[in-house]
C-alpha positions as CSV (number, residue, x, y, z in Angstrom):
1,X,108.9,30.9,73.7
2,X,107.6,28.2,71.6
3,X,104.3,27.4,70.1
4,X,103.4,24.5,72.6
5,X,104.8,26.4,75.5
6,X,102.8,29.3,75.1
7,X,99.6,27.3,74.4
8,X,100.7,25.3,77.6
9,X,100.7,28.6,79.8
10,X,97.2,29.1,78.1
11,X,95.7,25.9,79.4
12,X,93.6,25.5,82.5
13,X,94.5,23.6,85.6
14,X,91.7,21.1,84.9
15,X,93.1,20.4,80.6
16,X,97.0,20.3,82.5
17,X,95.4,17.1,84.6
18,X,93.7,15.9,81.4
19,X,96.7,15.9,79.6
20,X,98.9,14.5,82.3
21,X,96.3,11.3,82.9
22,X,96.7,10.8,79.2
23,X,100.5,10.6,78.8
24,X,100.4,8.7,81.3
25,X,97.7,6.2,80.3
26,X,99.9,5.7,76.8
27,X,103.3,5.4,78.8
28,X,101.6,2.5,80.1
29,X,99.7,1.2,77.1
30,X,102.9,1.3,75.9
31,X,104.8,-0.8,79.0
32,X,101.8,-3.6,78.6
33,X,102.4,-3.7,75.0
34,X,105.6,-4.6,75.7
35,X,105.1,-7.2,78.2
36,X,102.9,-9.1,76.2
37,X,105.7,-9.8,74.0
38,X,107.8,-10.4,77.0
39,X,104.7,-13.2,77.5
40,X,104.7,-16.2,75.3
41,X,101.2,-18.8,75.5
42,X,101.9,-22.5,74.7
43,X,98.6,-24.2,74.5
44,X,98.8,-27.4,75.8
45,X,96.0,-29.8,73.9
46,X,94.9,-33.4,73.7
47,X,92.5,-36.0,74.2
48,X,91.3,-36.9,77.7
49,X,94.1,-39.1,79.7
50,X,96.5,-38.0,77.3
51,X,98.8,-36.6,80.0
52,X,97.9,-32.8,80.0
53,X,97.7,-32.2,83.6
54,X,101.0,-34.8,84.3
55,X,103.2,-32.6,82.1
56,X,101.9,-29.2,84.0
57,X,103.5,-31.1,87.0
58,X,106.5,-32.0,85.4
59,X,106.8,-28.6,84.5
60,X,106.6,-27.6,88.0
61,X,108.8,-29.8,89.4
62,X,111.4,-29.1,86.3
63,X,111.1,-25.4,85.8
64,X,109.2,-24.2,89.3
65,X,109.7,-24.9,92.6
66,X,108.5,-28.1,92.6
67,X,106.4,-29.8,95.3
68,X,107.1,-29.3,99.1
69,X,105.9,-31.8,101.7
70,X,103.0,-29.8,102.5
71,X,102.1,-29.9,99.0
72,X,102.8,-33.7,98.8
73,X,100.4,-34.0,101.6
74,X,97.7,-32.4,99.9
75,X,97.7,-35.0,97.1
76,X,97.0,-37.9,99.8
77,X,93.6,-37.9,100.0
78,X,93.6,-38.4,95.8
79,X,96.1,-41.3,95.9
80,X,93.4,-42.6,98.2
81,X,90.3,-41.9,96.0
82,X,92.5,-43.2,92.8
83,X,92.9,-46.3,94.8
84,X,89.5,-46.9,95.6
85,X,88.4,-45.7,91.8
86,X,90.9,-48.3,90.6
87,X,89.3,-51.4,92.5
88,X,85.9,-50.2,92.0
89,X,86.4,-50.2,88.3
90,X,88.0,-53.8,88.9
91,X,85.4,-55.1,90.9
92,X,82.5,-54.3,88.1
93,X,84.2,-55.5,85.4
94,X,85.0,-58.4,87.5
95,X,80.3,-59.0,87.5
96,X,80.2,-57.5,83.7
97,X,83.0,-59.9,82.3
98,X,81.6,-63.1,84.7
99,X,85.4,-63.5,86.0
100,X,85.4,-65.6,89.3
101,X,87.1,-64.4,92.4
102,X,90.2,-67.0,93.5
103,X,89.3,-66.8,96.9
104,X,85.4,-66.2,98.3
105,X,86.5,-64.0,101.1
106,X,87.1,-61.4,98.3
107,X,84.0,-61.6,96.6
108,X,82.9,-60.0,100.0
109,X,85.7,-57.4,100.1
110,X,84.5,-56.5,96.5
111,X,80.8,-56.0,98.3
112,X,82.5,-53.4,100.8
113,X,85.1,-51.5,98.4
114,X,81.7,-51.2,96.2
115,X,79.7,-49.4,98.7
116,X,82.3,-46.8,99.5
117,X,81.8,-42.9,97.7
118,X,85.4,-42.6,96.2
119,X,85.3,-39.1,96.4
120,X,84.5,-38.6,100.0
121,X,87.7,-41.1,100.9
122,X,89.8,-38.4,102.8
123,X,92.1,-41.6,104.6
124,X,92.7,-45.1,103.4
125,X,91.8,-47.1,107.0
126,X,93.6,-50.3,107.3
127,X,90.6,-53.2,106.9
128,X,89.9,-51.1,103.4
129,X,93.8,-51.4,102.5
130,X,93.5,-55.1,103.9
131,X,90.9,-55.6,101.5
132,X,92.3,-54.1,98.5
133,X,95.5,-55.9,99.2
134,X,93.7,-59.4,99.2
135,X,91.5,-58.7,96.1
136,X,95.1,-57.3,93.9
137,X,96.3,-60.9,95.1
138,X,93.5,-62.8,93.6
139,X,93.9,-64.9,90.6
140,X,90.6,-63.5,89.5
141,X,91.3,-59.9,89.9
142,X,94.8,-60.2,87.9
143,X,92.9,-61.8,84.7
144,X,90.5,-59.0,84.9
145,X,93.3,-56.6,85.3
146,X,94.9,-58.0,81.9
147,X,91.7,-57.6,80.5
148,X,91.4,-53.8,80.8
149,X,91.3,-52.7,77.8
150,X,87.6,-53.8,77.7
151,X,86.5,-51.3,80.3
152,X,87.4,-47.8,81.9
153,X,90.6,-48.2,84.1
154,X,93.4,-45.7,85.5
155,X,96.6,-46.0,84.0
156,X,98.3,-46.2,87.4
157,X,96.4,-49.2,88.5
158,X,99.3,-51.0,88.9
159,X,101.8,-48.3,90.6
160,X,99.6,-47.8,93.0
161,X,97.7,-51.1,94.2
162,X,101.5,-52.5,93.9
163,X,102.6,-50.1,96.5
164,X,99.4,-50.2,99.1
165,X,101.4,-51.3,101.9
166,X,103.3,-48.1,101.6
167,X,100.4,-46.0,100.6
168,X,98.3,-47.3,103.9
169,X,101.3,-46.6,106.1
170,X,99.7,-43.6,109.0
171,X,102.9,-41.8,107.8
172,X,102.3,-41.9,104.5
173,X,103.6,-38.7,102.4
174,X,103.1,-38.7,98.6
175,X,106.4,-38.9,96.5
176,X,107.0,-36.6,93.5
177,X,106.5,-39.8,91.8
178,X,102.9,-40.6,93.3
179,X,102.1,-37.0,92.2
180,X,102.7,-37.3,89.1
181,X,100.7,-40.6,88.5
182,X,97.2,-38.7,90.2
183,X,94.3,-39.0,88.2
184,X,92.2,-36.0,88.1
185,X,90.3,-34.7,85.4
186,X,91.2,-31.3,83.9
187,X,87.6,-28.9,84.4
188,X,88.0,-25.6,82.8
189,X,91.2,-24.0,82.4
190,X,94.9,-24.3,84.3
191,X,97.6,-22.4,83.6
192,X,101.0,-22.9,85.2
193,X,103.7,-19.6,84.5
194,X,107.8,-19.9,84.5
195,X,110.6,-17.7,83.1
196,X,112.9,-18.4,80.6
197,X,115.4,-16.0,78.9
198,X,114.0,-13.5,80.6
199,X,110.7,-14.2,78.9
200,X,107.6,-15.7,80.7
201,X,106.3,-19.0,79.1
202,X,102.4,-19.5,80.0
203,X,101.2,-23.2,79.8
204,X,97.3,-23.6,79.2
205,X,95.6,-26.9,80.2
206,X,92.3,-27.1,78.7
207,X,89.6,-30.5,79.5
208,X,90.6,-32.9,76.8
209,X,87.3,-34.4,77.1
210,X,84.5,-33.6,74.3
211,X,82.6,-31.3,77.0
212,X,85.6,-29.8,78.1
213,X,86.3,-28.5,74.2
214,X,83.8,-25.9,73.9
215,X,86.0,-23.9,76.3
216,X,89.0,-23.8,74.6
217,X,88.1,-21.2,71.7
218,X,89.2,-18.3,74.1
219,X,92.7,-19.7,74.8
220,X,93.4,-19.5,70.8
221,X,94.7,-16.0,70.8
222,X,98.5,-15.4,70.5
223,X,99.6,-18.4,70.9
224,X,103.3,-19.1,70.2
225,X,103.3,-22.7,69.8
226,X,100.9,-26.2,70.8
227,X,101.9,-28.8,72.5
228,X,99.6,-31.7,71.5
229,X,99.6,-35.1,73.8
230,X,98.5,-38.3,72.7
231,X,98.2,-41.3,74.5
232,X,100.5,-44.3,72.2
233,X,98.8,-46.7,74.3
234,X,95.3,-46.1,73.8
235,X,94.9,-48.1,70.3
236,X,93.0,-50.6,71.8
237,X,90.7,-48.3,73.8
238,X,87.4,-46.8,73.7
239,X,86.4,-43.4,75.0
240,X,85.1,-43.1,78.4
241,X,82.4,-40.7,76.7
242,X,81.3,-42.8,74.2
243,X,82.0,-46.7,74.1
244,X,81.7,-46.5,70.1
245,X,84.7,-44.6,69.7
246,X,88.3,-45.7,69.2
247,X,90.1,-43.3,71.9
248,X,93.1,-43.2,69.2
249,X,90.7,-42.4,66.0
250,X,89.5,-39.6,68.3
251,X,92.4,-38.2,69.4
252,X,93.5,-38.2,65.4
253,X,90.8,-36.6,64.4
254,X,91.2,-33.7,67.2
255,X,95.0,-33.1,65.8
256,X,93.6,-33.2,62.2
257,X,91.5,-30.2,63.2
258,X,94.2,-28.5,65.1
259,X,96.6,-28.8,62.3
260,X,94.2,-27.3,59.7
261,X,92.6,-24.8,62.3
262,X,92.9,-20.8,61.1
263,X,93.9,-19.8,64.6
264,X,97.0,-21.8,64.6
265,X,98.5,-20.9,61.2
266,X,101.0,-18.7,62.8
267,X,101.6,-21.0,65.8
268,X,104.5,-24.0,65.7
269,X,103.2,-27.7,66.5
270,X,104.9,-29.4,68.8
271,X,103.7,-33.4,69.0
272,X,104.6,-35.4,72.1
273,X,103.6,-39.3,71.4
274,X,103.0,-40.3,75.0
275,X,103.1,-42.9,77.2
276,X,106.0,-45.2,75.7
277,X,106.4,-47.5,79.4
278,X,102.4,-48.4,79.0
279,X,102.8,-49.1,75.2
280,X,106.1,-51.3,76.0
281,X,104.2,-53.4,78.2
282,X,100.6,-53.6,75.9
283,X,101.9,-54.5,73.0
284,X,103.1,-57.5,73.8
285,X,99.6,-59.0,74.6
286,X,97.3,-56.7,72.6
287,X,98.5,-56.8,68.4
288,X,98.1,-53.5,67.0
289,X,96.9,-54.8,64.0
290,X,93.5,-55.9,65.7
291,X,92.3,-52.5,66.0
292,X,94.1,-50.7,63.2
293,X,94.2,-53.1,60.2
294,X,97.4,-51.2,58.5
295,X,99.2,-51.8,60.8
296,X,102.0,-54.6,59.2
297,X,104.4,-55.0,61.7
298,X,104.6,-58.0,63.9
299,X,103.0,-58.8,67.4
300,X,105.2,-57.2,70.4
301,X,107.2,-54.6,68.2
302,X,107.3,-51.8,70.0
303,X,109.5,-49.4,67.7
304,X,107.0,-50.2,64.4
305,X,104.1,-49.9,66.4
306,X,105.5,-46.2,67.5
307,X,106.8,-45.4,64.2
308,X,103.2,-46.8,62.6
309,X,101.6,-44.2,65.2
310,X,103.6,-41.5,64.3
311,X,103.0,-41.8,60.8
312,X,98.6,-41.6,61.0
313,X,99.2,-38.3,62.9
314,X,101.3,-37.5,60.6
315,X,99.1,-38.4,57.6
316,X,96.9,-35.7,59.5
317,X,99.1,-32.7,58.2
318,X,97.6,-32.2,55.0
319,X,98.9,-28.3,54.9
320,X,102.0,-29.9,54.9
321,X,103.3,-27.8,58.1
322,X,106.2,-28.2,59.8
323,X,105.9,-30.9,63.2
324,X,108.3,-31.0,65.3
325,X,107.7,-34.7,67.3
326,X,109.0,-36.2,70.1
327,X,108.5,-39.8,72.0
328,X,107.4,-39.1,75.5
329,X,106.5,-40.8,78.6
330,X,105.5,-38.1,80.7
331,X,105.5,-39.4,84.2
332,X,109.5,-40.1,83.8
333,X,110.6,-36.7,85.2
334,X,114.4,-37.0,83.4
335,X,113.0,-37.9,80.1
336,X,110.3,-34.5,80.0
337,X,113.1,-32.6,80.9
338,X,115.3,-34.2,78.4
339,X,112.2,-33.2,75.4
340,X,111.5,-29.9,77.0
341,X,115.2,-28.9,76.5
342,X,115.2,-30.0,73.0
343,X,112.2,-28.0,72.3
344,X,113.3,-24.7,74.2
345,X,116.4,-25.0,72.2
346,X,115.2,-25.5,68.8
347,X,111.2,-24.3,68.6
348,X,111.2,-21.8,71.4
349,X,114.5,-20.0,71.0
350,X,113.7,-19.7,67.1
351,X,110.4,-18.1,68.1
352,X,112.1,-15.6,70.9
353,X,114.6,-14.5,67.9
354,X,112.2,-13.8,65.5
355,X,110.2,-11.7,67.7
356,X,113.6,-10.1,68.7
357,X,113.5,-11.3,72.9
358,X,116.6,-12.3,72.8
């Protein structure tokens, strides 16, 4: 007999337990060990409105099962609220910016979309869709929709109050594509899971606005790569935090401190410049060069003002790390799945063979 047998016929019942709970405690120490690195985090970071949340979606819809019509249903009742956000927003800029209504009959539709609590709108009834309807067909409205950059104003203005026939319908089921265009602010922390290569990819959404930051120091722990979002269209806009502040010059100054940060040294950067479609359509009436003087190219180039963009978040790498970057608009479902690809291919399949996943 051998040493450990004989001391094994020696032990009591009661040590034979002990010592069966604690192989089997570092059998599975050893199983969630290798898990983890079975589970990859990609931190998803950026101002606020950058696109966070819209990429989550696009991941779900690209890499998930996507949205079913009971899920589409759901997001009715926030098409709504965005709609009546939307003209609200209009409507006060319309008194602050002493624009004049085309037709009077508006300027008492204006009264009653005014009075409404946007976030108790659970259906859009017809006289308020009437109403929205006429005031998106006043002159007056229209100049102080051109004029948005000079107050706080949902990107898919437009998409929607274009479409409110459709939207007011008692029928109405979200598309994929009204989905993706819902405005919600990111609170606290989403995470949205999917395989690939047998590995599971974790996508964090933090808050991209300035309260929302504090929370993010926990989510900086193993994290494979960061995928920062920034708006290319929001040069000529201020914060909705803090009317001082350039939102561009802010969201610059957030990748300069992720770029430099010690908890990302070992993590790859991945920057998605997004929102090309809005920028295509601002810069033709709003020059770059008004709000960022460096700026040499000429009024309505769309490819120098990108390539001018890319090169300040660029100038932002001072550790001289390798970026990958892509151009992104992130509510065009073919062209996320077109970047995503790129990125699996070259970023995150690098990563999965040097941590030997594949």
């Amino acid at each position: 007999m051998t040493l450990d047998s004989i001391m094994a016929c020696c032990l009591s019942e009661e040590a034979k337990e002990a010592k069966r709970i604690n192989a089997e405690i570092e059998r599975q120490l050893r199983r969630d060990k290798r898990d983890a690195r079975r589970e990859l985090k990609l931190l998803l970071l950026g101002t606020g409105e950058s696109g966070k949340s819209t990429f989550i979606k696009q991941m779900r819809i690209i890499h998930g099962s996507g949205y079913s019509e009971e899920d589409r249903k759901a997001f009715a009742k926030l098409v709504y609220q965005n709609i009546i956000t939307a003209m609200q927003s209009i409507t006060r800029a319309m008194d602050s910016l002493n624009i004049q209504y085309q037709y009077q009959e508006n300027k008492e539709h204006s009264h009653m979309i005014k009075e409404l609590e946007a976030y108790k709108i659970m259906t859009l009834d017809r006289h308020h869709a009437d109403a929205i309807k006429s005031l998106w067909n006043d002159l007056g409205v229209r100049i102080c929709y051109e004029r948005r950059r000079e107050y706080q104003l949902l990107d898919s203005t437009n998409y929607y109050l274009s479409d409110i026939d459709r939207i007011a319908a008692s029928d109405y089921i979200p598309t994929d594509q009204d989905v993706l265009r819902v405005r919600v602010p990111t609170t606290g922390i989403n995470e949205y899971s999917f395989n690939m290569h047998k590995v599971c990819l974790r996508i964090v959404d933090v808050g991209g606005q300035k309260s929302e930051r504090r929370k993010w120091i926990h989510c900086f722990e193993n994290v494979m790569s960061v995928i920062f979002l920034a708006s290319l269209s929001e040069y000529d806009q201020v914060l909705e935090e803090s009317e001082n502040e350039n939102r561009m010059r802010e969201s610059l100054a957030l990748f300069h401190f992720i770029v430099k940060s010690k908890y990302f040294q070992t993590s790859s950067i991945i920057l998605f410049l997004n929102k090309m479609d809005i920028l295509q359509e601002k810069i033709l009436k709003s020059h770059l060069a008004e709000y960022f003087h460096e700026f040499k190219g000429t009024k309505g180039n769309v490819e120098a003002a990108k390539e001018f963009v890319l090169e300040m978040y660029k100038r932002q790498n001072e550790q001289r790390r390798s970026i990958y970057h892509h151009f992104t608009c992130a509510t065009d479902t073919e062209n996320i799945r077109r970047v995503f690809m790129d990125v699996r291919d070259s970023i995150l399949m690098k990563t999965l063979l040097d941590l030997d996943l594949m």
